[in-house]
PDB file of N, CA, C and O in Angstrom:
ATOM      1  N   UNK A   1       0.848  -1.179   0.000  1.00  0.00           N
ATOM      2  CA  UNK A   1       0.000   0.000   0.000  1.00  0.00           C
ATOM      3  C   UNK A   1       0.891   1.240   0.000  1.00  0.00           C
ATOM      4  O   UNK A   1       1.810   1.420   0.799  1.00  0.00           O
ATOM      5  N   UNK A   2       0.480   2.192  -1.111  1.00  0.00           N
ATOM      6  CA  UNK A   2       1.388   3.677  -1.139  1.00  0.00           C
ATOM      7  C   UNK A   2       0.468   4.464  -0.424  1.00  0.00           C
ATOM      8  O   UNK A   2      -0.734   4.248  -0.576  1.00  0.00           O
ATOM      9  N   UNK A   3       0.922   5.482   0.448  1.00  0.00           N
ATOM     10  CA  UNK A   3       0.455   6.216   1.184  1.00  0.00           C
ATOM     11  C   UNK A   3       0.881   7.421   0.424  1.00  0.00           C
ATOM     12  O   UNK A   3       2.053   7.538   0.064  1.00  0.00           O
ATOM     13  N   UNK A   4      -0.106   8.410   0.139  1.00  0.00           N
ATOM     14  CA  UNK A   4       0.774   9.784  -0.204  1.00  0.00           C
ATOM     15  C   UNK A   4       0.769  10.860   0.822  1.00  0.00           C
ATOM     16  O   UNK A   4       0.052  11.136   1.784  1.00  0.00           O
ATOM     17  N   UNK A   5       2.090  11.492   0.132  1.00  0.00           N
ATOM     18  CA  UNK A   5       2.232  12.243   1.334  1.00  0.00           C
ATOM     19  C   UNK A   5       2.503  13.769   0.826  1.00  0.00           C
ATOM     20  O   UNK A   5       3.018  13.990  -0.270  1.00  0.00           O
ATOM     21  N   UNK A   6       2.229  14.479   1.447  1.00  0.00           N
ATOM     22  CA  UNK A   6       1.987  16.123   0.953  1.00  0.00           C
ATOM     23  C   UNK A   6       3.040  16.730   0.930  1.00  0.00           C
ATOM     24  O   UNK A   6       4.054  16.365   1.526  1.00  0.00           O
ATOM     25  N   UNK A   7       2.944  17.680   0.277  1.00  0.00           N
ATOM     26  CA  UNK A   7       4.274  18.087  -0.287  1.00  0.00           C
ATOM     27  C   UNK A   7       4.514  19.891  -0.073  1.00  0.00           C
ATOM     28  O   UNK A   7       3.521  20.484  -0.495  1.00  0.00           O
ATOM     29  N   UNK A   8       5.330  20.609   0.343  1.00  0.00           N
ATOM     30  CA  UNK A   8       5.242  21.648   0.153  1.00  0.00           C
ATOM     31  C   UNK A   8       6.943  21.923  -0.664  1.00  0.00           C
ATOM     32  O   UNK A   8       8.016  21.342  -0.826  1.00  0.00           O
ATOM     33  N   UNK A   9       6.377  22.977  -0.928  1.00  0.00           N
ATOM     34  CA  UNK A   9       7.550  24.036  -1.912  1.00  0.00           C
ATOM     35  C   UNK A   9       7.904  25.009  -1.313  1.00  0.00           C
ATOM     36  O   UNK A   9       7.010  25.732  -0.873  1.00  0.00           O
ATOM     37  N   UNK A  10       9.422  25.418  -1.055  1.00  0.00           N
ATOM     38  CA  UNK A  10       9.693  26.216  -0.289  1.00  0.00           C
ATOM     39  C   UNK A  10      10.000  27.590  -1.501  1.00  0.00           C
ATOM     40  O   UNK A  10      10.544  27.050  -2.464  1.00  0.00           O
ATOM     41  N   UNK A  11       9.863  28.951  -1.744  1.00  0.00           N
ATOM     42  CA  UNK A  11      10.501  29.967  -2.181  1.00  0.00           C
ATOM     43  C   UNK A  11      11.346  30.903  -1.518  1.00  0.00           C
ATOM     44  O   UNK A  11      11.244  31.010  -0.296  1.00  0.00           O
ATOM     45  N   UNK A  12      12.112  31.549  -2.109  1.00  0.00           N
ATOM     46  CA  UNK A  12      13.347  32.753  -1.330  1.00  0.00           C
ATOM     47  C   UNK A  12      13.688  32.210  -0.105  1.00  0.00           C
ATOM     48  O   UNK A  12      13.456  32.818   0.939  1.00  0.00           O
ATOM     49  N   UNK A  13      14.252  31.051  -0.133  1.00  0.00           N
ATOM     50  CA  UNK A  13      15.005  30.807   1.464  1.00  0.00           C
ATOM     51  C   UNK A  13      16.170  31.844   1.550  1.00  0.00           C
ATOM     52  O   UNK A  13      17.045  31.834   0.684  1.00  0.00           O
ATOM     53  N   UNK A  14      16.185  32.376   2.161  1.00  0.00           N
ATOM     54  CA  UNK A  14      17.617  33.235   2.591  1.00  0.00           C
ATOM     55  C   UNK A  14      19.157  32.471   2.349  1.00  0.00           C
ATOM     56  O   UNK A  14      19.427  31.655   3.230  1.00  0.00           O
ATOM     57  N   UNK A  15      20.140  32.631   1.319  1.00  0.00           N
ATOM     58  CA  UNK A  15      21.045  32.497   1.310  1.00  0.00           C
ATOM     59  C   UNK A  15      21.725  31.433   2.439  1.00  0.00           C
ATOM     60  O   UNK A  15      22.051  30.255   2.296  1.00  0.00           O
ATOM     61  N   UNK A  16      21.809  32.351   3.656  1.00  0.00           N
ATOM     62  CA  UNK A  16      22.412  32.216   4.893  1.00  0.00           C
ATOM     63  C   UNK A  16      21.647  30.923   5.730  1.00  0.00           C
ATOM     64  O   UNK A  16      22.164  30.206   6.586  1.00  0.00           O
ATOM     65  N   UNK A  17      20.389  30.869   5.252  1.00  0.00           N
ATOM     66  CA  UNK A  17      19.677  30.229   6.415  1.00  0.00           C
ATOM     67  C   UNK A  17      19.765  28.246   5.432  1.00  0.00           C
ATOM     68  O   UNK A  17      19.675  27.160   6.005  1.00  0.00           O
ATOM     69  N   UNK A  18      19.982  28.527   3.719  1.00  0.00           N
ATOM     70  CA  UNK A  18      19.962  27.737   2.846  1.00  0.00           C
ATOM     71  C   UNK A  18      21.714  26.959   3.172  1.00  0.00           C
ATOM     72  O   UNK A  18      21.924  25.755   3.026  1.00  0.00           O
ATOM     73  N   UNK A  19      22.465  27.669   3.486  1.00  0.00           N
ATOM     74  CA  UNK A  19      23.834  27.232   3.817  1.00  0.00           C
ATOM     75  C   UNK A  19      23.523  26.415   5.168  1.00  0.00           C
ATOM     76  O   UNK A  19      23.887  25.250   5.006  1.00  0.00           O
ATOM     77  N   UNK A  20      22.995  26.619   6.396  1.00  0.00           N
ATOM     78  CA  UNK A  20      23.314  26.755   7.631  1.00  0.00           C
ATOM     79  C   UNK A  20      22.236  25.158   7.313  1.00  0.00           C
ATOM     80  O   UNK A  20      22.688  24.125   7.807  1.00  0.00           O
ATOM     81  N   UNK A  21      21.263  25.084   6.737  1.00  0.00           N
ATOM     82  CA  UNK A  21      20.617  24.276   6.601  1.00  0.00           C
ATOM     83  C   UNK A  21      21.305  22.502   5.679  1.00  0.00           C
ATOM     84  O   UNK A  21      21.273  21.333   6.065  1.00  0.00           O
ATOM     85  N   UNK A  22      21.718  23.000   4.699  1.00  0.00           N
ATOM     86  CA  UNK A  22      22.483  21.828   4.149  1.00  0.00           C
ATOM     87  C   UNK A  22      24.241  21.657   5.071  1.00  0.00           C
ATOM     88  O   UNK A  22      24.721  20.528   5.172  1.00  0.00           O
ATOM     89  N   UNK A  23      24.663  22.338   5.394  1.00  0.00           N
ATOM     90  CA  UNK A  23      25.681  22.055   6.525  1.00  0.00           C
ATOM     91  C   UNK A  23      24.920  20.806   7.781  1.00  0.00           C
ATOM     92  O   UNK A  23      25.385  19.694   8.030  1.00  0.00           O
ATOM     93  N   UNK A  24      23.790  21.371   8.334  1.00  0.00           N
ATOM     94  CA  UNK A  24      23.260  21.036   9.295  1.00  0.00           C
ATOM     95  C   UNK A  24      22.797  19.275   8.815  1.00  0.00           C
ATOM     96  O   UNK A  24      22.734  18.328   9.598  1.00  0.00           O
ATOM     97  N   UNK A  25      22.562  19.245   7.541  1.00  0.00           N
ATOM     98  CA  UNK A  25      22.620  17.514   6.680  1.00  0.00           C
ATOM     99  C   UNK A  25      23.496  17.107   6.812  1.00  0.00           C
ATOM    100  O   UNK A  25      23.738  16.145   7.539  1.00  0.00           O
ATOM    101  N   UNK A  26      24.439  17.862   5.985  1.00  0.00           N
ATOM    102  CA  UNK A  26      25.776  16.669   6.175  1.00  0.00           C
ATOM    103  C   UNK A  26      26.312  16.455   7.414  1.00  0.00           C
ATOM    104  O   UNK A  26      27.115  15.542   7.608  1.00  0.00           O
ATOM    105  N   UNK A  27      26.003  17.094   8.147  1.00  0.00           N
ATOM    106  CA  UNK A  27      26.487  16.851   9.417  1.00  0.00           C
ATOM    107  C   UNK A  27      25.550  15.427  10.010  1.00  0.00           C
ATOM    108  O   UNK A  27      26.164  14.451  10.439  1.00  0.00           O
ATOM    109  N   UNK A  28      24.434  15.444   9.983  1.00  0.00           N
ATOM    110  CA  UNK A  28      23.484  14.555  10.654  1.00  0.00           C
ATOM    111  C   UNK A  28      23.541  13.170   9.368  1.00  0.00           C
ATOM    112  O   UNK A  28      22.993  12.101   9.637  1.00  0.00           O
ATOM    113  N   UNK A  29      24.295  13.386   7.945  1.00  0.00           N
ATOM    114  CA  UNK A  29      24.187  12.436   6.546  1.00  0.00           C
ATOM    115  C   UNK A  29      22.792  12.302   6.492  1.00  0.00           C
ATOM    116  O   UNK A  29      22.240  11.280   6.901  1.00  0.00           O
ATOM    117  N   UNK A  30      22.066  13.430   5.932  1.00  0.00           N
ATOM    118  CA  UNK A  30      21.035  12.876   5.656  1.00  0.00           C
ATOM    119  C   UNK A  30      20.502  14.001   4.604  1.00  0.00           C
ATOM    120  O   UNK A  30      21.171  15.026   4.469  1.00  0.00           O
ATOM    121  N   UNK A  31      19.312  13.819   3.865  1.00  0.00           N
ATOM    122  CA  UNK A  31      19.368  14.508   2.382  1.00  0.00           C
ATOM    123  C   UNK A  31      18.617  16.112   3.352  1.00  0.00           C
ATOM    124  O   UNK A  31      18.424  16.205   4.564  1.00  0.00           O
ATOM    125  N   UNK A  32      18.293  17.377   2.040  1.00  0.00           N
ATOM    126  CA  UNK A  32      18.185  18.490   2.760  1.00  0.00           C
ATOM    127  C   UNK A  32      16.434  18.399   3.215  1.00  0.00           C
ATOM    128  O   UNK A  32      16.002  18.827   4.285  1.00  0.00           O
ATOM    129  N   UNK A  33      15.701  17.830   2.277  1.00  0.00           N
ATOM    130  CA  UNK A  33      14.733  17.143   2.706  1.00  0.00           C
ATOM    131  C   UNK A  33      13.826  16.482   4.001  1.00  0.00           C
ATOM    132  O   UNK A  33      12.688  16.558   4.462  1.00  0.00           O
ATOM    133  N   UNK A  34      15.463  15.594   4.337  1.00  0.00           N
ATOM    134  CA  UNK A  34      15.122  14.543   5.673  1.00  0.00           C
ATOM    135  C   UNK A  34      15.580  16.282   6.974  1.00  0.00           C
ATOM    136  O   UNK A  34      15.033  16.774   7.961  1.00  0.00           O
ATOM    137  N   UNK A  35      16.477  16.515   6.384  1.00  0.00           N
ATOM    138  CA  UNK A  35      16.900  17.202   7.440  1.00  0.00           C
ATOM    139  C   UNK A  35      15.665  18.225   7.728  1.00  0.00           C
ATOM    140  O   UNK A  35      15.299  18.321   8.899  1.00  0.00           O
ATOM    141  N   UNK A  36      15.222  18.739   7.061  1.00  0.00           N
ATOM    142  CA  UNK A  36      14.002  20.128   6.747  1.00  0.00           C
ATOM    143  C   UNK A  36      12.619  19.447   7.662  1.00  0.00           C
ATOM    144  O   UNK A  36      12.053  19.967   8.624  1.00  0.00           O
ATOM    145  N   UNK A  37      12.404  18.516   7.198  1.00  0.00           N
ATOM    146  CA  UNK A  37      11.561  17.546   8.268  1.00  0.00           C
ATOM    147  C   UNK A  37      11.704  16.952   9.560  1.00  0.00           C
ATOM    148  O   UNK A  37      10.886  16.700  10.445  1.00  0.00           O
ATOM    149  N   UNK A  38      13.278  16.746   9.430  1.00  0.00           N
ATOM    150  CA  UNK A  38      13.632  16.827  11.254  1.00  0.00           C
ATOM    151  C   UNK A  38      13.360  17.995  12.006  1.00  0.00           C
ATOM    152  O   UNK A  38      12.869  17.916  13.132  1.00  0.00           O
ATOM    153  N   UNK A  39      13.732  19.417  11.295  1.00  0.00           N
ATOM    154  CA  UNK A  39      13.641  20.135  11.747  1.00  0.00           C
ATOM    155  C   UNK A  39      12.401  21.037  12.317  1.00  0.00           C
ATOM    156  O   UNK A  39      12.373  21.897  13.198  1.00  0.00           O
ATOM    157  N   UNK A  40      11.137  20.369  11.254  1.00  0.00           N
ATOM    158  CA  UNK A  40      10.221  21.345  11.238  1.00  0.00           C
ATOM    159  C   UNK A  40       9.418  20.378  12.339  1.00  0.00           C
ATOM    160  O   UNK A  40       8.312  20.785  12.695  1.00  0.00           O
ATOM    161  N   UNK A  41       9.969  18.968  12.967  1.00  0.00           N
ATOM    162  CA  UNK A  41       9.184  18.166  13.501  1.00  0.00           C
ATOM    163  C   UNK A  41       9.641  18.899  15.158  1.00  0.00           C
ATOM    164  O   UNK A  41       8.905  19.601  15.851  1.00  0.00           O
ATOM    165  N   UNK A  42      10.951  18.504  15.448  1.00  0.00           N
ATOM    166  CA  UNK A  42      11.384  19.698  16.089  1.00  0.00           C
ATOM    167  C   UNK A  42      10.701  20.875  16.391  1.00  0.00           C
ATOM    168  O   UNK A  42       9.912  21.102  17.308  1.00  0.00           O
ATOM    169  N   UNK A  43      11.034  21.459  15.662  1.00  0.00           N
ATOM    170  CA  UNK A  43       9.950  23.421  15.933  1.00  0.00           C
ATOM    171  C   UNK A  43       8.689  22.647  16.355  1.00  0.00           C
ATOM    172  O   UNK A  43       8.310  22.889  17.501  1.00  0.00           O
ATOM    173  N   UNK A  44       7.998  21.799  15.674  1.00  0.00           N
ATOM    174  CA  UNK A  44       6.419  21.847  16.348  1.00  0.00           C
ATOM    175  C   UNK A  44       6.310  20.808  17.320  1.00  0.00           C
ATOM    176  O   UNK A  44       5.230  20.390  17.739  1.00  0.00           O
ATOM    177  N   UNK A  45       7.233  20.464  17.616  1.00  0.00           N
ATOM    178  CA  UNK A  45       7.011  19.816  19.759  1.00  0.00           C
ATOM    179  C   UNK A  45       6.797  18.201  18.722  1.00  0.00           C
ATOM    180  O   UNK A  45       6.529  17.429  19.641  1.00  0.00           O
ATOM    181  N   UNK A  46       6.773  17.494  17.671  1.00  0.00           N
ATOM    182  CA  UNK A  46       6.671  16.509  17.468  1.00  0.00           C
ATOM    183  C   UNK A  46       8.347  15.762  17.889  1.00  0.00           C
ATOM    184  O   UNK A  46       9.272  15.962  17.102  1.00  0.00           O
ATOM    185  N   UNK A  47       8.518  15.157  18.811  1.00  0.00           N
ATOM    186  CA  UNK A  47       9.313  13.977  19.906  1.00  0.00           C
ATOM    187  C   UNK A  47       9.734  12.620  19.564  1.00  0.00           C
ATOM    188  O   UNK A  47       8.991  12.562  18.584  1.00  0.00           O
ATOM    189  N   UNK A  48      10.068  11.960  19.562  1.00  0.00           N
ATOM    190  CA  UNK A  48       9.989  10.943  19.865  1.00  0.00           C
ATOM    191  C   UNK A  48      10.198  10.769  21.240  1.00  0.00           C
ATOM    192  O   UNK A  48      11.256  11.322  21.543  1.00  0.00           O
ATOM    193  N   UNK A  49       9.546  10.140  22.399  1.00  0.00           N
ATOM    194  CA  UNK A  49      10.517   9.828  23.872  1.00  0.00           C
ATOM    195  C   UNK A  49      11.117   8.419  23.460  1.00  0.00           C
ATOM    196  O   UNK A  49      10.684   7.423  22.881  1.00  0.00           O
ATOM    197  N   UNK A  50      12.683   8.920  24.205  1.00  0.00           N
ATOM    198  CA  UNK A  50      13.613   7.909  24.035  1.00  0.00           C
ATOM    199  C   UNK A  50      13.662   6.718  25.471  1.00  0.00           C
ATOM    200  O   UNK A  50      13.548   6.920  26.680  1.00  0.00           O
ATOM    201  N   UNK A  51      13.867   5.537  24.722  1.00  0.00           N
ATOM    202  CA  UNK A  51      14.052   4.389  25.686  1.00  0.00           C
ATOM    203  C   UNK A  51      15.185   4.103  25.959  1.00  0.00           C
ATOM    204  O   UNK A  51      15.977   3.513  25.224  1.00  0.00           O
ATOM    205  N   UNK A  52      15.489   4.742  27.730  1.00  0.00           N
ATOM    206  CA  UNK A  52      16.740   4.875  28.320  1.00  0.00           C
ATOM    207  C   UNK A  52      17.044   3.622  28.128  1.00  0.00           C
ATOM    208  O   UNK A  52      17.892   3.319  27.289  1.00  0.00           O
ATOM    209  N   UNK A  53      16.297   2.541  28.998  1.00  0.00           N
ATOM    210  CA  UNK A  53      16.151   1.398  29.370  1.00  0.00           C
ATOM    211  C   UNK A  53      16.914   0.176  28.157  1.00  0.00           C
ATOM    212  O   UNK A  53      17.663  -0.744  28.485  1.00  0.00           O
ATOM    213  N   UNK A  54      16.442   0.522  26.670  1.00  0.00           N
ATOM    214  CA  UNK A  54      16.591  -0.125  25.638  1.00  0.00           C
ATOM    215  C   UNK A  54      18.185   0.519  25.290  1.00  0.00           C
ATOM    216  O   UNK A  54      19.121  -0.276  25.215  1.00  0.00           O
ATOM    217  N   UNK A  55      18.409   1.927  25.096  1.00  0.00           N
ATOM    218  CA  UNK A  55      20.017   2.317  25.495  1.00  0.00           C
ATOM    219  C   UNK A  55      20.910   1.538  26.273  1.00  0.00           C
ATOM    220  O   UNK A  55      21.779   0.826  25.769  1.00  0.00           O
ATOM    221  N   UNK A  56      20.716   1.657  27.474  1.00  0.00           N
ATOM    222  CA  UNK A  56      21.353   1.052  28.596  1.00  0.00           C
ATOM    223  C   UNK A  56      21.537  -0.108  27.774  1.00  0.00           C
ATOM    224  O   UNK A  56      22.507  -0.202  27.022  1.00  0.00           O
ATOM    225  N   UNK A  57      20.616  -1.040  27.883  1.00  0.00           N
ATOM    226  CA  UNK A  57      20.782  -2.914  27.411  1.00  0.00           C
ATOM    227  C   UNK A  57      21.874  -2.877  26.326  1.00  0.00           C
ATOM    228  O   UNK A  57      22.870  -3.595  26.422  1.00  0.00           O
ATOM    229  N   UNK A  58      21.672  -1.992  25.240  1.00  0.00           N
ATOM    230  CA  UNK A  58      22.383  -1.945  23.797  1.00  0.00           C
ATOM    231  C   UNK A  58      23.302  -1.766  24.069  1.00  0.00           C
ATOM    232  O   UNK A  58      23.967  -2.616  23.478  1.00  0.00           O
ATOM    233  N   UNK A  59      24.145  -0.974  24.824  1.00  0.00           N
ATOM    234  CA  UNK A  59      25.518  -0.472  24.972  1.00  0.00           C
ATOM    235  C   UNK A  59      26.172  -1.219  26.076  1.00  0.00           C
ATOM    236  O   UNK A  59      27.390  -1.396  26.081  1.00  0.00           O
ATOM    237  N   UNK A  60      25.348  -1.682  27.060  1.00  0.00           N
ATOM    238  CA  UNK A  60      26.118  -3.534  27.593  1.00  0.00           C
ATOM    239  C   UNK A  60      26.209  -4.252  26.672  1.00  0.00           C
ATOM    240  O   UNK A  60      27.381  -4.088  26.332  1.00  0.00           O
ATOM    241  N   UNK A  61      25.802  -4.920  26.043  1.00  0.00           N
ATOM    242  CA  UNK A  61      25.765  -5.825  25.126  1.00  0.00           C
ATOM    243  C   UNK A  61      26.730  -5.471  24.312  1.00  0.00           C
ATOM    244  O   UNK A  61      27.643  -6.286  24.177  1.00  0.00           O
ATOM    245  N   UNK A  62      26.795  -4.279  23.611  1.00  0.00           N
ATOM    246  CA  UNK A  62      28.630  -3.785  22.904  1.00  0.00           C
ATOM    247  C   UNK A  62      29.734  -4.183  23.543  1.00  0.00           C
ATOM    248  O   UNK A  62      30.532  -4.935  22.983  1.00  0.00           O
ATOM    249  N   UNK A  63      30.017  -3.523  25.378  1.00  0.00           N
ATOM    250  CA  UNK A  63      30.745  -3.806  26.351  1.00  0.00           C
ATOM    251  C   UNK A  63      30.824  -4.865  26.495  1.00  0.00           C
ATOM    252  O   UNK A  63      31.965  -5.207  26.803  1.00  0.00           O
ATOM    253  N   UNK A  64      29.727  -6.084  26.382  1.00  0.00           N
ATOM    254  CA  UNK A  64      30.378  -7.342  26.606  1.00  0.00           C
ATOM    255  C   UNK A  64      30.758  -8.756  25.585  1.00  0.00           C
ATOM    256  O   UNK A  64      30.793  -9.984  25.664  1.00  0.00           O
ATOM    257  N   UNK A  65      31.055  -7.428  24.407  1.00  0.00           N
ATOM    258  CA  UNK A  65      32.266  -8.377  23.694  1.00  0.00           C
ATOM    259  C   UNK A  65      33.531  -7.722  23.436  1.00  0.00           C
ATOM    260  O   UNK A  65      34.075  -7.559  22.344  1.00  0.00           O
ATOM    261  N   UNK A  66      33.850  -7.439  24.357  1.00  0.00           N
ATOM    262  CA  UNK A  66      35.096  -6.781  24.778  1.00  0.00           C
ATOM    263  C   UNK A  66      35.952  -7.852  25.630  1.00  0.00           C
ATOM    264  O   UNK A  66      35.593  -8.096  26.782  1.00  0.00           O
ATOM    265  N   UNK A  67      36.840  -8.358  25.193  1.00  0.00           N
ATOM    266  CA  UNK A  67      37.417  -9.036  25.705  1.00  0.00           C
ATOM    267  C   UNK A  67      38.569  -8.844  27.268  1.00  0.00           C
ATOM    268  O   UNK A  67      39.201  -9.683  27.909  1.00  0.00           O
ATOM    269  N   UNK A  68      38.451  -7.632  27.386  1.00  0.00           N
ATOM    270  CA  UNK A  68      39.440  -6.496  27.870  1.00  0.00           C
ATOM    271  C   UNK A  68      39.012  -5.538  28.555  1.00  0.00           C
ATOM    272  O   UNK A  68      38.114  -4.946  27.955  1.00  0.00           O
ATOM    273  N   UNK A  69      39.342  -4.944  29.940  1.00  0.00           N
ATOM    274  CA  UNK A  69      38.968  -3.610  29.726  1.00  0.00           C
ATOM    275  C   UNK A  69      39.275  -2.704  29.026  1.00  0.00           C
ATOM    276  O   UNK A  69      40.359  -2.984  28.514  1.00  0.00           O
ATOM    277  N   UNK A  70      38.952  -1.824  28.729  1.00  0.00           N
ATOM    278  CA  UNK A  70      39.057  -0.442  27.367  1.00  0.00           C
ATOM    279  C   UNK A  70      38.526   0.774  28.698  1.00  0.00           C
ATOM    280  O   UNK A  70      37.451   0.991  29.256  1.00  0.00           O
ATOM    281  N   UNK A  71      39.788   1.310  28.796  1.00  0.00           N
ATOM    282  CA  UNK A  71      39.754   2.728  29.541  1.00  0.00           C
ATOM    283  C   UNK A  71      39.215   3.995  28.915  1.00  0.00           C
ATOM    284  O   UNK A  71      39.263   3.976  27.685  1.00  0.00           O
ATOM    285  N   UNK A  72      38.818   4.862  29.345  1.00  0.00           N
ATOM    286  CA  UNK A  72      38.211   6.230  28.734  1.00  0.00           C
ATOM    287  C   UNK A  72      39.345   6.632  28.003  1.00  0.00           C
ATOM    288  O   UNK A  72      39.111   6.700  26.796  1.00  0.00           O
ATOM    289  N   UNK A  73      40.175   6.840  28.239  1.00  0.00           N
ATOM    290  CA  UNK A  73      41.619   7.414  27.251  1.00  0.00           C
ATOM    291  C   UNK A  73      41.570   6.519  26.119  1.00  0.00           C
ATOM    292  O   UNK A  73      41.787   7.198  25.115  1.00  0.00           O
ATOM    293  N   UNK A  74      41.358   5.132  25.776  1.00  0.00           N
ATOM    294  CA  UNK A  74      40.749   4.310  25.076  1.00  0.00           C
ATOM    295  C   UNK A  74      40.358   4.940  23.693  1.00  0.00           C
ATOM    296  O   UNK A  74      40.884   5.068  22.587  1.00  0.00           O
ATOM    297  N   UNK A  75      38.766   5.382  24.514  1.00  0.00           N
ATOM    298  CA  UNK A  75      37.659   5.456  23.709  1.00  0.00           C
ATOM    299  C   UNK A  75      37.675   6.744  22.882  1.00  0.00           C
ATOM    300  O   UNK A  75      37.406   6.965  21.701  1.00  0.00           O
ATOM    301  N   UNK A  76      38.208   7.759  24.208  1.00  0.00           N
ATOM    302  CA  UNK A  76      38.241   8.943  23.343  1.00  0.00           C
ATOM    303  C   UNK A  76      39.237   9.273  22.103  1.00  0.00           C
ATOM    304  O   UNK A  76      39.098  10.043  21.154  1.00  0.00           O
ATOM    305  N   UNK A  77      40.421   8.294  22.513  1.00  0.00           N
ATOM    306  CA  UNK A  77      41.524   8.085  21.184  1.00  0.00           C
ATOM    307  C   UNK A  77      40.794   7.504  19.979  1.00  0.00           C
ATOM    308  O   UNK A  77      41.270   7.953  18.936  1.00  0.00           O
ATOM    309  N   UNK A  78      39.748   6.614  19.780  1.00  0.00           N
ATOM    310  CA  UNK A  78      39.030   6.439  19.267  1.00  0.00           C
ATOM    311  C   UNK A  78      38.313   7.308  18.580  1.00  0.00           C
ATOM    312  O   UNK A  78      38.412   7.417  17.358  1.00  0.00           O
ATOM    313  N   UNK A  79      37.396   8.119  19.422  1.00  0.00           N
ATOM    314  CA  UNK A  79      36.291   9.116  18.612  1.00  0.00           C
ATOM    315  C   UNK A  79      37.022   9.887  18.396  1.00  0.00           C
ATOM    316  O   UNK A  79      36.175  10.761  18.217  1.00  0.00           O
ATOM    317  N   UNK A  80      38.207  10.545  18.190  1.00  0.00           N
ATOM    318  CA  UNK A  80      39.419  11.883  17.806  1.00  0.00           C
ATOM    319  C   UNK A  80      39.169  10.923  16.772  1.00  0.00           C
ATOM    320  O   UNK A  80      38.076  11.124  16.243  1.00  0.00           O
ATOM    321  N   UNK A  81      39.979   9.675  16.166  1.00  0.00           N
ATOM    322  CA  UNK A  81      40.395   9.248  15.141  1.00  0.00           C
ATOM    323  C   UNK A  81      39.200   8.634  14.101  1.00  0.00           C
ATOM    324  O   UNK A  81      39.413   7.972  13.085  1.00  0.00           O
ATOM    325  N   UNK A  82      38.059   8.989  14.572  1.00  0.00           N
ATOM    326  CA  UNK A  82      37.212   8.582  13.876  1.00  0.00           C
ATOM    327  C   UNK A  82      36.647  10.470  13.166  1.00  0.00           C
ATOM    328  O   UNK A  82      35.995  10.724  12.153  1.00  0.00           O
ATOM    329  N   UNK A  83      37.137  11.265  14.025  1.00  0.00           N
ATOM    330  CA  UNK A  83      36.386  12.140  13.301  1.00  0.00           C
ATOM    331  C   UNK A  83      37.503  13.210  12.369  1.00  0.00           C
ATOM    332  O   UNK A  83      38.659  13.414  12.740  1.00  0.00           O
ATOM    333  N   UNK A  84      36.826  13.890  10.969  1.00  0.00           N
ATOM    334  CA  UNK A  84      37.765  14.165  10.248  1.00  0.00           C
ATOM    335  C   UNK A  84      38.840  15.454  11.001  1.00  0.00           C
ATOM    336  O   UNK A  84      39.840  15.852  10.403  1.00  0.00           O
TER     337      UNK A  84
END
């Protein structure tokens, strides 16, 4: 089943606000589209509430195939070298 879905057209976005906006994609990898809809879900109080509970479980379950402990100096050598 296709569901359609409505469409709007944006005109004269401001230069500045058209930059700040596709920056704000690639940052999150996602098209200017997805991002414009995150955003506008955002502005109008639409949420998701997040499941601490389901967090927590997921990120033990990483930790325990770790054969080792892995110290914070570790991890953060890690996320430095993961980012450009």
């Amino acid at each position: 089943m296709v569901v359609e879905m409505p469409t709007i057209t944006l005109k004269n976005i401001p230069a500045g606000l058209h930059r700040r906006l596709k920056k704000r994609a690639e940052e999150h990898h996602r098209s200017m589209n997805k991002e414009i809809i995150a955003t506008l879900k955002t502005a109008t109080g639409e949420t998701h509430a997040v499941d601490v509970d389901a967090l927590i479980r997921e990120a033990r379950a990483a930790r325990s195939k770790f054969t080792r402990e892995i110290s914070a100096a570790e991890i953060d050598a890690w996320k430095r070298a993961g980012r450009p």
